[in-house]
C-alpha positions, 0 to 999 in steps of 0.5 A, spaced: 468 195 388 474 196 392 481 197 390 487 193 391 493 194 396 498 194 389 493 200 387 493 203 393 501 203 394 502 206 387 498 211 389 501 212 395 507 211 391 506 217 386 504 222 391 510 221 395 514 222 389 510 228 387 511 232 394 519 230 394 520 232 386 521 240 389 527 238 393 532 238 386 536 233 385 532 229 391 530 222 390 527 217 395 528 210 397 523 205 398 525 204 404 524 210 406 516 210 403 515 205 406 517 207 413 513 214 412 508 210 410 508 204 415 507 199 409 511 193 407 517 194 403 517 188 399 510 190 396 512 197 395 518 194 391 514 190 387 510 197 386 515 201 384 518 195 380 511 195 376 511 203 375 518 203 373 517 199 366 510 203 365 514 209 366 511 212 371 516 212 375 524 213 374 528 208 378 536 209 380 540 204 383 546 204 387 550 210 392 545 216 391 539 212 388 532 212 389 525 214 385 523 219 382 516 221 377 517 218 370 512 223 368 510 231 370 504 230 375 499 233 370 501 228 366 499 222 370 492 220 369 488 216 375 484 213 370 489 210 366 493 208 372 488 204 376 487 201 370 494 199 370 495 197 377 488 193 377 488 186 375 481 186 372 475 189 374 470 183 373 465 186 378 461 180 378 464 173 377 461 172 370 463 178 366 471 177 364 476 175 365 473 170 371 467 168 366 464 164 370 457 160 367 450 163 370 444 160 368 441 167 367 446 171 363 444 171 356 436 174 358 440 177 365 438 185 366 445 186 370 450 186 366 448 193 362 448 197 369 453 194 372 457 195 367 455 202 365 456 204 373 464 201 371 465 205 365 462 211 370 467 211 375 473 210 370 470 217 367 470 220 373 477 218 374 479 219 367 478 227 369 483 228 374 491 227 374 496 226 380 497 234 380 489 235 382 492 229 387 496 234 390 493 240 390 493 241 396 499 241 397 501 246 402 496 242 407 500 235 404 507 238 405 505 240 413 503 232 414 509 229 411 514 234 415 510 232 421 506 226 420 502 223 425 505 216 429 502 210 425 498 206 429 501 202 434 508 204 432 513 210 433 514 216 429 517 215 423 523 216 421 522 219 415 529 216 411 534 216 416 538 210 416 540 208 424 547 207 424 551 208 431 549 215 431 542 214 430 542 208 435 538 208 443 544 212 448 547 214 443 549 223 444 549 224 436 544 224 433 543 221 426 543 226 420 536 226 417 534 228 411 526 228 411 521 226 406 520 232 403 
């Protein structure tokens, strides 16, 4: 079993969100994630878009916008957002939704195990919040102050926008405001 990129991203997504929610009144872009991160902004977008309707997440548009979480992080269970953000969990072709035929599904001894294995990992997940995500915050919060270069790119920019301050050769440099 392997989870999507969409769930990873909504993961992702939440946890930045949670670190950030100390600073009052902060709320990060997605662009700015995304360059944390070094993933693509428009899947990210997407993400948001689908976190924002669930409510998992509450959106701001325009001068001074961003994102920030819908719900308290003790709030947010990892079960019910993996189910929200998986398309299916068909974890062979026949089971639904993909209901493919097979020959030997009406006397097939898989089915009960595999799906007894499903309803174990979600009891797991269902046990555990975005808050016991973060609970190592003090260890989080020093990654997101100085994060580590993303492989085979620069550092990133942790929400600084490059404008003529923030440009190469320019002497002033350009305000950031960190991710967190």
């Amino acid at each position: 079993m392997r989870l999507t990129f969409y769930t990873d991203y909504a993961l992702r997504l939440l946890i930045y969100l949670a670190m950030a929610a100390d600073e009052a009144g902060r709320r990060p872009t997605i662009a700015e994630i995304a360059d944390f991160y070094g993933i693509s902004r428009n899947h990210l977008t997407k993400v948001a878009h689908h976190l924002g309707r669930s409510g998992h997440i509450l959106t701001v548009r325009g001068k001074g916008g961003g994102l920030r979480l819908g719900r308290p992080p003790e709030a947010i269970g990892l079960g019910e957002l993996i189910r929200a953000t998986e398309p299916d969990f068909a974890l062979l072709p026949c089971f639904a939704p993909i209901g493919e035929f097979c020959r030997i599904q009406p006397a097939c001894g898989l089915i009960a195990p595999i799906q007894e294995a499903s309803q174990a990992f979600f009891d797991v997940l269902d046990r555990y919040t975005l808050a016991d995500v973060i609970k190592a915050e003090a260890r989080l919060r020093a990654l997101f102050e100085n994060p580590a270069p993303l492989p085979g790119k620069q550092r990133p920019r942790r929400g600084r926008r490059e404008g003529a301050a923030g440009r190469a050769g320019s002497k002033t440099p350009a305000a950031s405001s960190g991710p967190v």
